[in-house]
N, C-alpha and C positions, 0 to 999 in steps of 0.2 A: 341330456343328449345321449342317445344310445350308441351304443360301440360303434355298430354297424353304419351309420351316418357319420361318426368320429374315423372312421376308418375308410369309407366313401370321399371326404374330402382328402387325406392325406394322399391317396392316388387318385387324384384326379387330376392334378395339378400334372403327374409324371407323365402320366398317360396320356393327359392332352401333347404334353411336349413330345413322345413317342410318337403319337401320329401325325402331327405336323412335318417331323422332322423327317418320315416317311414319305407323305407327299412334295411331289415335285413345286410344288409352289411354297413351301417352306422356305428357300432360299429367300424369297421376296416376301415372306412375312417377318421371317427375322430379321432379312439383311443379313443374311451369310454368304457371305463373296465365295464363287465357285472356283475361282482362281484368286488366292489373295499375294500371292508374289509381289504384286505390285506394289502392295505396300510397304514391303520389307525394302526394296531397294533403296542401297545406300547414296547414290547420285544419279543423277539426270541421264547419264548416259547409261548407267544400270538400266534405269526405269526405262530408257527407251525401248533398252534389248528387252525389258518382259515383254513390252508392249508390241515391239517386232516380231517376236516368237507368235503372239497368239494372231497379230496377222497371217503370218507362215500359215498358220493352219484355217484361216477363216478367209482369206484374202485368194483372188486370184492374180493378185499385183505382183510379179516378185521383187523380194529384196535388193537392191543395191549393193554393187560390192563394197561400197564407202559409207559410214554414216555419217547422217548428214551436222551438221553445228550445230549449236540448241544452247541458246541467248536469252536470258531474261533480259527487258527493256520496260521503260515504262510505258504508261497507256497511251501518254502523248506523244510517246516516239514509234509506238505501234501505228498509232491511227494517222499522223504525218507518215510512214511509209507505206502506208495502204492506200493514202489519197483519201480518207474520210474527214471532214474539218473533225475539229476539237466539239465543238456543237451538235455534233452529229449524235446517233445512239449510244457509242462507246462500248457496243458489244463487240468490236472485233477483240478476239481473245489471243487468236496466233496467225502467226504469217510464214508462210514459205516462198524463202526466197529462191528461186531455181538457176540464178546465176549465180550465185555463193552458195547455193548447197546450204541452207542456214535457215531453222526455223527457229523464229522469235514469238517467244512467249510473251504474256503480256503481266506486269507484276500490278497487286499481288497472285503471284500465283505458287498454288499447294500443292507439292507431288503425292501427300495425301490425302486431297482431297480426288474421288472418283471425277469428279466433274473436271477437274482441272488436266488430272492424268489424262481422258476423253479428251482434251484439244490438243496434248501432243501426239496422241494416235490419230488424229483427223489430221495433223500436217505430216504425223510421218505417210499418211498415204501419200500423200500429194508428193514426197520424196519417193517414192515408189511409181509415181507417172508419170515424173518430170521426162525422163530419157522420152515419152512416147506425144505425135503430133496432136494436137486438140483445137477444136474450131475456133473456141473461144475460149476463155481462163474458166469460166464459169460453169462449162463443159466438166469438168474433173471433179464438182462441188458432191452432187447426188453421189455417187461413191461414199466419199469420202467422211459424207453426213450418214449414209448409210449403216457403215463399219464404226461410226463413232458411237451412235444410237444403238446397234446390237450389243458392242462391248459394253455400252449402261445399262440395258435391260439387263443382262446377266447380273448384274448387279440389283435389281430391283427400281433404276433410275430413267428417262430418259432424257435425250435432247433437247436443248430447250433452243427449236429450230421452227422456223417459218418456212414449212414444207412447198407452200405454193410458191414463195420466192424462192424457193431452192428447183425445186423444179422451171419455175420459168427463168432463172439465170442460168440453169442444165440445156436450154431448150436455145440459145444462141441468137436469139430473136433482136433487132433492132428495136431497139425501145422508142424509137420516134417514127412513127410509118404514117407517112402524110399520100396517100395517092394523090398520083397527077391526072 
């Protein structure tokens, strides 16, 4: 092996990682969090203020002068307050309550994990539109899936959401329409 090839791989390796790490899609090849705050927080109520902060700047909802409560419960005491039986899919992950002010988590759940952090920012919107009238609950959902999904992209992740039922429960439609 000549110098020249022996000295060819030794920077090749650098200089590939130079220019990744120059292009904007670097972030999502590595998985380098463009905001890692969030993982540093020490408690839940930390974790929410990151996560309210980068609403503040992404959100046209504004902040609440109160924050809201934030409950871990299990999955069957989530999905008994949501009205889903036990049988059901079991993907409800969080609930806001808007007459206690109180979003429940659903356990297990990781404040290090991105996916998990993403459902307490999708219910603190919903703490952010409680104060305002809505047709229907389901009215409030597209937001709030919206803002969840952009905050995982930046991380390289997304939603893992049934956009067409998000939009037709967005859309306040009577689900039984029998014309007479």
């Amino acid at each position: 092996m000549t110098f020249l090839s022996r000295a060819s791989r030794r920077l090749s390796a650098p200089l590939l990682c130079a220019l990744l790490m120059a292009s904007p899609a670097a972030a999502v090849l590595l998985r380098v969090d463009p905001d890692p705050a969030w993982r540093q927080a020490d408690t839940l109520p930390d974790l929410a203020e990151v996560l309210e902060l980068w609403l503040d700047r992404h959100s046209d909802w504004p902040r609440r002068q109160t924050p809201p409560a934030i409950r871990i419960v299990s999955a069957q005491q989530l999905a008994h307050m949501s009205g889903h039986s036990q049988r059901g899919s079991g993907r409800t992950r969080g609930l806001y309550d808007p007459e206690t002010a109180t979003i429940h988590l659903a356990a297990p759940w990781d404040p290090g994990k991105a996916e998990d952090a993403a459902i307490l920012l999708h219910e603190l919107v919903h703490h952010r539109q409680a104060p305002h009238h809505w047709y229907c609950p389901g009215a409030q959902e597209r937001a709030a899936y919206d803002l969840q999904d952009a905050w995982l992209n930046l991380r390289g992740l997304s939603a893992d959401v049934n956009w067409i039922a998000v939009t037709l429960e967005a859309g306040c439609t009577p689900r039984d329409i029998h014309p007479d």
